[in-house]
C-alpha positions as CSV (number, residue, x, y, z in Angstrom):
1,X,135.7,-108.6,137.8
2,X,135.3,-106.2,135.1
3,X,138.4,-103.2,135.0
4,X,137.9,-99.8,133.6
5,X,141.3,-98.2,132.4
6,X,141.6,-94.7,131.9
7,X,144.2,-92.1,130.6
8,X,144.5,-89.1,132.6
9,X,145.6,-86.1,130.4
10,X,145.0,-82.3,131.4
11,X,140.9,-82.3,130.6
12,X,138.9,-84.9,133.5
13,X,135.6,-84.1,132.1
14,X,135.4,-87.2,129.2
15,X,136.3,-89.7,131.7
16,X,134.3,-87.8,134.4
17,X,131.4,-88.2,132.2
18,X,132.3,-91.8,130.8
19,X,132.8,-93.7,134.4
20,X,129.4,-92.2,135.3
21,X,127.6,-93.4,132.5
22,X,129.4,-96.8,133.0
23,X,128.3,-96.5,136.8
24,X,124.7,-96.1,135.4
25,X,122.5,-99.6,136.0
26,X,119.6,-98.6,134.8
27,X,121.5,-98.4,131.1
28,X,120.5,-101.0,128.5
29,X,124.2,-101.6,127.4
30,X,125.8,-102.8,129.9
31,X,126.0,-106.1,128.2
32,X,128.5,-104.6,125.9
33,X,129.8,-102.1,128.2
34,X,130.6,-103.7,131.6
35,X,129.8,-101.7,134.7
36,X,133.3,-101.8,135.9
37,X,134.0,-103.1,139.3
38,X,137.8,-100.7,139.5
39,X,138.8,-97.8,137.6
40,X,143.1,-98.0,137.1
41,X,143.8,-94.7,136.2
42,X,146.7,-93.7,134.4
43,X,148.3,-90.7,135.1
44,X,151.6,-88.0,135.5
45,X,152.8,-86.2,138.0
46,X,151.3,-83.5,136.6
47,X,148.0,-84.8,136.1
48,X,147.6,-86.8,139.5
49,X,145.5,-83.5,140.9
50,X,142.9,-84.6,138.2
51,X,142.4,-88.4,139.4
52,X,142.1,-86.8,142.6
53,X,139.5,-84.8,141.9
54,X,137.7,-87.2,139.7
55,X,138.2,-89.9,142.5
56,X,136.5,-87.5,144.9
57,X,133.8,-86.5,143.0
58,X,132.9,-90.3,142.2
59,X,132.8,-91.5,145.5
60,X,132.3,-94.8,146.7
61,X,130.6,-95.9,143.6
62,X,133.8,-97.6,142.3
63,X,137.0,-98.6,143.5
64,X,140.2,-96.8,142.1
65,X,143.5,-97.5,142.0
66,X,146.3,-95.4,139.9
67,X,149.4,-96.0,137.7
68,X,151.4,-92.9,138.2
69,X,154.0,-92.5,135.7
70,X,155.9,-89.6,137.3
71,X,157.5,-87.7,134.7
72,X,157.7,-90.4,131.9
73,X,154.3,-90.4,130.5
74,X,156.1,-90.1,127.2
75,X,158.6,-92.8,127.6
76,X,156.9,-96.2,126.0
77,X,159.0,-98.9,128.5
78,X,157.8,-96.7,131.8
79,X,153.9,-97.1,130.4
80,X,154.0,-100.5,129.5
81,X,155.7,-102.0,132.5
82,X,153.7,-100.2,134.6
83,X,150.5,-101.3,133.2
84,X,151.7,-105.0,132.8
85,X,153.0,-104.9,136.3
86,X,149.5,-103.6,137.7
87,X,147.0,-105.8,135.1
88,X,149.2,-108.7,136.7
89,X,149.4,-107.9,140.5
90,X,145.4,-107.2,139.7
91,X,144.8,-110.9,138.5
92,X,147.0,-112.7,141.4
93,X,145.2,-110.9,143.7
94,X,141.9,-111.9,142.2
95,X,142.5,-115.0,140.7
96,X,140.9,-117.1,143.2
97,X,138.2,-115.2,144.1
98,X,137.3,-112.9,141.0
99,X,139.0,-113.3,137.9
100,X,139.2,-110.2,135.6
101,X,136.4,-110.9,132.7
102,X,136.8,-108.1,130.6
103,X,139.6,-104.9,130.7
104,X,138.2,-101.5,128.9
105,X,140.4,-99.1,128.0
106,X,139.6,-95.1,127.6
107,X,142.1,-93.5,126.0
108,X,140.3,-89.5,125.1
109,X,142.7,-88.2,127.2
110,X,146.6,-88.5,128.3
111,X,149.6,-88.3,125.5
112,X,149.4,-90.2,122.4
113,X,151.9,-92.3,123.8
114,X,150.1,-93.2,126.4
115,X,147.6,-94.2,124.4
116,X,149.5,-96.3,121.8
117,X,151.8,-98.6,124.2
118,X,148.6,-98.6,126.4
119,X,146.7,-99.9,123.5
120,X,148.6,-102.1,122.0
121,X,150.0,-103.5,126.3
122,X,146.0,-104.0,127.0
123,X,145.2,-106.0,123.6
124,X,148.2,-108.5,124.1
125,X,147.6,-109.1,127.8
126,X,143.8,-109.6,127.0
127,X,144.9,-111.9,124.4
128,X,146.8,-113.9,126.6
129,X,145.1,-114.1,129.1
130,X,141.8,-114.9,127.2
131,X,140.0,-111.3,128.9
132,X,137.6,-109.5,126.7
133,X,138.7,-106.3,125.8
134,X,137.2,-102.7,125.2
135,X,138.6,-99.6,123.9
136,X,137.0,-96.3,124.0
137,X,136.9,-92.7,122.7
138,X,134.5,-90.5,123.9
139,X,133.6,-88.2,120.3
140,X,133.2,-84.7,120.9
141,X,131.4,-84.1,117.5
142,X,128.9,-86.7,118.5
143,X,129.3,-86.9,121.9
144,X,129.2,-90.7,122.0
145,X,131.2,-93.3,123.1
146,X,133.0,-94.5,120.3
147,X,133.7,-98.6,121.3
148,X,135.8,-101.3,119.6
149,X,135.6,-104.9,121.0
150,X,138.4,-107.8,121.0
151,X,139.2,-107.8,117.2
152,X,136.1,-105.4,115.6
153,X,136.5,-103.9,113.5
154,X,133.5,-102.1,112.3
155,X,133.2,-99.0,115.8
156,X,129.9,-99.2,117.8
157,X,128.4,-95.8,118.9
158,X,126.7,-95.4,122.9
159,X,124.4,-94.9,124.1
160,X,122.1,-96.7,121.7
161,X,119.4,-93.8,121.9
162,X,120.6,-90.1,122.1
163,X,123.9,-88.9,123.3
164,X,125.9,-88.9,126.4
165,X,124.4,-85.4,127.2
166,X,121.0,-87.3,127.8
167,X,122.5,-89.1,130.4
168,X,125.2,-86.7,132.3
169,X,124.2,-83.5,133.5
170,X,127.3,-81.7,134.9
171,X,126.8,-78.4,136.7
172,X,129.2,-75.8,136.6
173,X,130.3,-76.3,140.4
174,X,131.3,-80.0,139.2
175,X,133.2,-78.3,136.6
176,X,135.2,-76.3,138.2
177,X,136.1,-78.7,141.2
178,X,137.3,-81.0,138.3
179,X,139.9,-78.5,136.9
180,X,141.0,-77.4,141.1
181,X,138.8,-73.8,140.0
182,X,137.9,-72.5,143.5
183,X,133.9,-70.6,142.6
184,X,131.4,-69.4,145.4
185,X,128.4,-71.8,144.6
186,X,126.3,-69.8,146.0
187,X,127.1,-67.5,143.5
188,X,126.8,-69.5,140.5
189,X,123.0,-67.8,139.2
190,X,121.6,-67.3,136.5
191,X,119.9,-64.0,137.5
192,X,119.9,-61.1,135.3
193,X,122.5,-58.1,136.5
194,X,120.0,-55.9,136.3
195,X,116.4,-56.9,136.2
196,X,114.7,-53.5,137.1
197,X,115.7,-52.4,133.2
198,X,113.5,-54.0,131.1
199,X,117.0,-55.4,129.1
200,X,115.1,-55.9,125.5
201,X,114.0,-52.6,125.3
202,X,117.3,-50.7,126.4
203,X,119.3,-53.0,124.4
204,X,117.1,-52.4,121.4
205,X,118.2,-48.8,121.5
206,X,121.7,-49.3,122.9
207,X,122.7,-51.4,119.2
208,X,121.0,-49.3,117.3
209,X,122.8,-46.8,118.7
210,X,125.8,-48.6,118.5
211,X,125.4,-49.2,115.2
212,X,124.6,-45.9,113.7
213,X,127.8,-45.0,115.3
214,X,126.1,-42.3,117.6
215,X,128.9,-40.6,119.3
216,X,126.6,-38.9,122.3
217,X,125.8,-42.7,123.4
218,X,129.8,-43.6,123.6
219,X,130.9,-41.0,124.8
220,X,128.1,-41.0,127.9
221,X,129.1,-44.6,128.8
222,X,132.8,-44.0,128.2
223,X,132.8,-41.3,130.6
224,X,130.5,-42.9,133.3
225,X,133.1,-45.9,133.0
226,X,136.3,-44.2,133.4
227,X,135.4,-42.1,136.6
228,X,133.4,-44.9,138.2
229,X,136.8,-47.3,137.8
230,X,138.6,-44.1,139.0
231,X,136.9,-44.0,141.9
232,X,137.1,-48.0,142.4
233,X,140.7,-47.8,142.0
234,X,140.7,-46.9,145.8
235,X,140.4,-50.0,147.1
236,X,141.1,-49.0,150.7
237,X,137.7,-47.2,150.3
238,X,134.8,-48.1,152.0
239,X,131.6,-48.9,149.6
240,X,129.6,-46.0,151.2
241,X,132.3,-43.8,150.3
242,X,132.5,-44.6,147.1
243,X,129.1,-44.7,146.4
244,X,128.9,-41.0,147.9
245,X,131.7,-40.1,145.5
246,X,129.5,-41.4,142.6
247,X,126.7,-39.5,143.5
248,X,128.6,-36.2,143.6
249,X,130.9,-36.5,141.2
250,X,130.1,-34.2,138.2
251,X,131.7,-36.1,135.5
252,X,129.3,-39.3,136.5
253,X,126.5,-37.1,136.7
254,X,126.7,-35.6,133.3
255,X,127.4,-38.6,131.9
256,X,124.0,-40.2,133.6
257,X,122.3,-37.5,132.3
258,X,122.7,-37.8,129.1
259,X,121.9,-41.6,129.0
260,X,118.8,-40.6,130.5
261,X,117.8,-38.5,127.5
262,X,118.6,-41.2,125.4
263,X,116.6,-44.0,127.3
264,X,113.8,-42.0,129.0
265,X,111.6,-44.0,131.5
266,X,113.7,-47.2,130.7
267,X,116.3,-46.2,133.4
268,X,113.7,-46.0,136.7
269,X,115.8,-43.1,138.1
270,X,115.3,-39.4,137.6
271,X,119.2,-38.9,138.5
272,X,122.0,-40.5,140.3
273,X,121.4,-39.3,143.7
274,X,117.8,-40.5,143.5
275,X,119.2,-44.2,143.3
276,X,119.4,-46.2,145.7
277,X,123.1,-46.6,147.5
278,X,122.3,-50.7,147.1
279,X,121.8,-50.2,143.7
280,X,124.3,-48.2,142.2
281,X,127.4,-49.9,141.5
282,X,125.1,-52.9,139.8
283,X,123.3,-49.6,137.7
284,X,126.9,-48.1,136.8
285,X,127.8,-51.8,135.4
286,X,124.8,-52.3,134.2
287,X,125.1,-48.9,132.0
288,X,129.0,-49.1,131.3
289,X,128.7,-52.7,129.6
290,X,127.1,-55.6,131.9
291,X,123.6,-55.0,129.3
292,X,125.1,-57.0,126.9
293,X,125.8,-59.7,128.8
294,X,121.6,-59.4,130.5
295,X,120.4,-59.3,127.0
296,X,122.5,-62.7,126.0
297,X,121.4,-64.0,128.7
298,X,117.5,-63.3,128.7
299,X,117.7,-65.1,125.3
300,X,119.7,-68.1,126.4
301,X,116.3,-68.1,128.9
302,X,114.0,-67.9,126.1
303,X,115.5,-71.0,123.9
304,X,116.5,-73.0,126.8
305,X,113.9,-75.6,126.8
306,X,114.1,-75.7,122.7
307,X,117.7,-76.8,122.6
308,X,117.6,-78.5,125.8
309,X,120.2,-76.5,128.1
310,X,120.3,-77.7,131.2
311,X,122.1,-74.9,133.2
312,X,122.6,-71.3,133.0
313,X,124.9,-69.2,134.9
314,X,126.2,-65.2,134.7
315,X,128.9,-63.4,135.7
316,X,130.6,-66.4,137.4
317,X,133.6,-65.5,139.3
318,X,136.4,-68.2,139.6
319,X,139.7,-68.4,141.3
320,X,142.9,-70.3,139.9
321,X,146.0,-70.8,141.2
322,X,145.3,-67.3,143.0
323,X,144.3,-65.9,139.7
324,X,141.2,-64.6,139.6
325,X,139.0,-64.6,136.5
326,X,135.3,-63.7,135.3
327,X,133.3,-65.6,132.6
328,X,130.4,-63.8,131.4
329,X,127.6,-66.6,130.6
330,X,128.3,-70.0,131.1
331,X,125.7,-72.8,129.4
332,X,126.2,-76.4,130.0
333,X,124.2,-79.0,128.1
334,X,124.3,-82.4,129.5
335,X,128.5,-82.1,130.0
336,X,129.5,-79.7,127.1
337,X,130.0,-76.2,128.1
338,X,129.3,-73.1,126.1
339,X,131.2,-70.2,127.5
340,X,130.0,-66.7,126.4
341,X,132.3,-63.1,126.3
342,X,130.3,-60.2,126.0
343,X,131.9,-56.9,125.6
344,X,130.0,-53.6,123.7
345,X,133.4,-52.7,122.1
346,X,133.7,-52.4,118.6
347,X,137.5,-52.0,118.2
348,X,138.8,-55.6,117.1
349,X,142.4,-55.1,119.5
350,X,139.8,-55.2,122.7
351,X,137.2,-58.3,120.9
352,X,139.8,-60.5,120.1
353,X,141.6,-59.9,123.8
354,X,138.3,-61.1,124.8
355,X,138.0,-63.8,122.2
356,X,141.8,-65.0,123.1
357,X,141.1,-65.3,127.0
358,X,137.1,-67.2,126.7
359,X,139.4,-69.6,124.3
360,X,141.8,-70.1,126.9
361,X,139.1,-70.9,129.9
362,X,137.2,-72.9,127.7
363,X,140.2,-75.0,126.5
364,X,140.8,-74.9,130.4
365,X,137.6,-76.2,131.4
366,X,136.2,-78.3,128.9
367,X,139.0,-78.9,125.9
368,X,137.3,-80.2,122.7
369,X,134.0,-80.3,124.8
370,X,133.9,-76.5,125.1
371,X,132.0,-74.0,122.6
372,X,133.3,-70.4,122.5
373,X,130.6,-67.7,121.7
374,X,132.2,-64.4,121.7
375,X,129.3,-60.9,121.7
376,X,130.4,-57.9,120.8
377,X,128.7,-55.1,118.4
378,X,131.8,-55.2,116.1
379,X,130.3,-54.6,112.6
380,X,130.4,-57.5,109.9
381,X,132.3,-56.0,107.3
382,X,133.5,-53.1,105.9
383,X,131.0,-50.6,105.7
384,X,132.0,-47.7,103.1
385,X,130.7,-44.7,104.5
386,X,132.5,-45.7,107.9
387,X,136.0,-45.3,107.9
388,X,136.1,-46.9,111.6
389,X,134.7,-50.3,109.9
390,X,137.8,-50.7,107.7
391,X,140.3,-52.4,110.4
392,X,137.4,-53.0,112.9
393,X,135.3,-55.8,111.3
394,X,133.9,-59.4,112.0
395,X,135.9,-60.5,108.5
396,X,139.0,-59.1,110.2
397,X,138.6,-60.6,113.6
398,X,138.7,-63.8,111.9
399,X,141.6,-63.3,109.4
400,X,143.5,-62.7,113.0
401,X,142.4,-65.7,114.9
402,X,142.9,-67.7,111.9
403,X,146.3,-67.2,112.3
404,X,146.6,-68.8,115.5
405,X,144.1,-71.8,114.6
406,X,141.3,-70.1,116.9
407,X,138.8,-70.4,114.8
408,X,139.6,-73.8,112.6
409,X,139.1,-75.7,115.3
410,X,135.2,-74.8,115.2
411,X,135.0,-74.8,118.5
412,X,134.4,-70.5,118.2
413,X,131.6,-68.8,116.9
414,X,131.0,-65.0,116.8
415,X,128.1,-62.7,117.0
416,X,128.0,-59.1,115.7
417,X,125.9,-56.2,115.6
418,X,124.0,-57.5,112.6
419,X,123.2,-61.3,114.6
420,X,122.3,-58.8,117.7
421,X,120.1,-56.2,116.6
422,X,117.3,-58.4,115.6
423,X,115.6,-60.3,118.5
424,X,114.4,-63.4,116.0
425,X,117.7,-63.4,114.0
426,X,119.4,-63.5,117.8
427,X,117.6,-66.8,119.0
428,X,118.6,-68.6,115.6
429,X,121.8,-67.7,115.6
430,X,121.9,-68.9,119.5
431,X,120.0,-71.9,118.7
432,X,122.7,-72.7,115.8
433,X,125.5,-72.6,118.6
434,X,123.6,-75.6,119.9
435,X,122.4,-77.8,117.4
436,X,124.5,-80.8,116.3
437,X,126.5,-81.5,113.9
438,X,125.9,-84.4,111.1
439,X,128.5,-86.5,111.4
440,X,128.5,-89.8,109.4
């Protein structure tokens, strides 16, 4: 009997990800990695909802049992008596039948007391007992498992060929059932918001716009937004009232106006009320800010294949805890997630709110496995004939997160009007978010 121990902290994914690639027969180490027979997984109060959910999502591929420590998953005697005490109920049970060969431990996640006592309480019992035993990490700069065996030394890298990515593909529904998100799968697309725009050619205009600073152009969308959420703030209202209230409202109509001047034929409609009702409140989004997020997207679409994303999604809506949320692009590759926040601000108070909350859900969803790209046409530096650049710059955004270790982490990256403007200076920079690092 080979037994597969894992450390349950507040991120599933790593051992999600590991026990399947473990489950995985068709894999040419499993002469050094065991397929386990029973997964003991070690766990809090707090953290029992996540052996749940990774039990569930597993199936009856392997057997589980758990160690719940209840609220002592820092206390060192709790952990190791409770592992001793299962390890030995394990091998009476057994010991006629199926003794315990080899014990591997994965300890990525839970406290790093968990991990020590449960180190050091697998090694002696192995040693006793004369059971091989295995301790993992699974690397997040490498994204293989990181193995040492009985009394190695030197640490062994797997999969042999590629990464763990080649071999788990998570999609974003797995995801969120992992971390108890609540998401309408049916919903989970990776359709543009607006595909009767043709997005490169209004975005083209849009940042050069936004980076001349052209005052017509904010002011248009600026006003189209505010009466459009004044209208939504009704919430009692039915859509075809509100949709009527668009159409006739003056404010919304200059303000459509005038981005029709600006984009000509790009915007299929001669005027609001020539647009149809069921397309409306996607056009006003479209207009007021979702662009950004379409043009991102359309170029996520066109590197795909060259960086090997496996999954694309936009505009997800997700539910936790009652709290409702909305990530703009999602990416997964293999297991690691690359969560995009668009907005077309350029005032670093409302970037950074969006860089502080996609660096929360990403931590939330992922941890150490997550990539934050935050969009906005904030300018790079300081631009002298600008006085708006001087507090609202890319330089600056940093400084700020900085402060709070959101960026030294490297787990952020950024994207301003200069990375935007240009189409083949876009891709790279996208591409860049996904290549790997060399790690020796």
């Amino acid at each position: 009997m080979n037994v597969f121990i894992a450390l349950i902290g507040s991120n599933p994914l790593p051992i999600y990800a590991v026990l399947n690639y473990l489950l995985n027969d068709s894999r040419e180490d499993k002469k050094e990695l065991p397929c386990p027979d029973i997964a003991l997984c070690v766990h809090s109060e707090d953290t029992c909802k996540y052996f749940e959910n990774i039990k569930k999502l597993i199936g009856n591929k392997l057997k589980f049992e758990q160690i719940n420590l209840g609220f002592y998953e820092r206390d060192p005697k709790t952990i190791k008596e409770k592992i001793k005490k299962k390890l030995s109920s394990l091998n009476q049970e057994n010991s006629k039948k199926d003794t315990i060969e080899s014990i591997h431990l994965n300890y990525t996640g839970g406290t790093k007391v968990m991990s020590v006592i449960s180190y050091n309480e697998v090694k002696n019992y192995c040693k006793n007992n004369n059971i091989e035993c295995i301790f993992s990490d699974l690397d997040p700069k490498t994204n293989k498992i990181n193995v040492i065996a009985n009394d190695d030394t030197e640490v062994k890298k797997y999969p042999f060929d590629g990464d763990l990515r080649d071999y788990i593909k998570v999609k974003a529904s797995t995801l969120f059932k992992l971390h108890n998100m609540e998401a309408n799968e049916r919903e989970l697309r990776d359709e543009l918001y607006f595909p009767k725009i043709n997005i490169d050619r209004f975005s083209k205009i849009a940042l050069e716009l936004l980076n001349k600073n052209n005052q017509d152009f904010k002011n248009a969308y600026n006003q189209l937004n505010e009466e459009i959420n004044e209208i939504n703030k009704n919430r009692s209202d039915y859509d075809t009232n509100k949709i009527n209230k668009i159409k006739n409202n003056n404010k919304c109509n200059e303000a459509f106006n005038k981005l029709k001047e600006i984009f000509g034929d790009i915007i299929p409609y001669k005027d609001l009320k020539s647009v149809d009702n069921n397309q409306l409140i996607s056009l006003g989004d479209f207009l007021t800010g979702k662009w950004l997020e379409d043009y991102i997207l359309q170029h996520l679409k066109n590197i795909k294949d060259d960086v090997k994303i496996d999954n694309l999604y936009k505009s997800v809506k997700v539910k936790y805890n009652n709290r409702k949320c909305e990530i703009d692009v999602i990416a997964i590759k293999g297991y690691c997630t690359y969560l995009f926040s668009c907005t077309i601000s350029q005032r670093i108070k409302t970037v950074k709110e969006k860089a502080f909350e996609a660096i929360y859900r990403a931590n939330q969803l992922a941890g150490e496995h997550a990539k934050v790209i935050v969009v906005s046409p904030i300018y790079h530096k300081v631009i002298s004939s600008n006085e708006f650049t001087k507090d609202n710059n890319l330089e600056e955004l940093k400084k700020d997160l900085s402060s709070f270790d959101a960026i030294n982490n490297k787990n952020a990256e950024y994207l301003s009007i200069d990375d935007l403007i240009d189409t083949e200076k876009l891709e790279n920079k996208l591409k860049s978010v996904f290549q790997d690092e060399v790690v020796e």
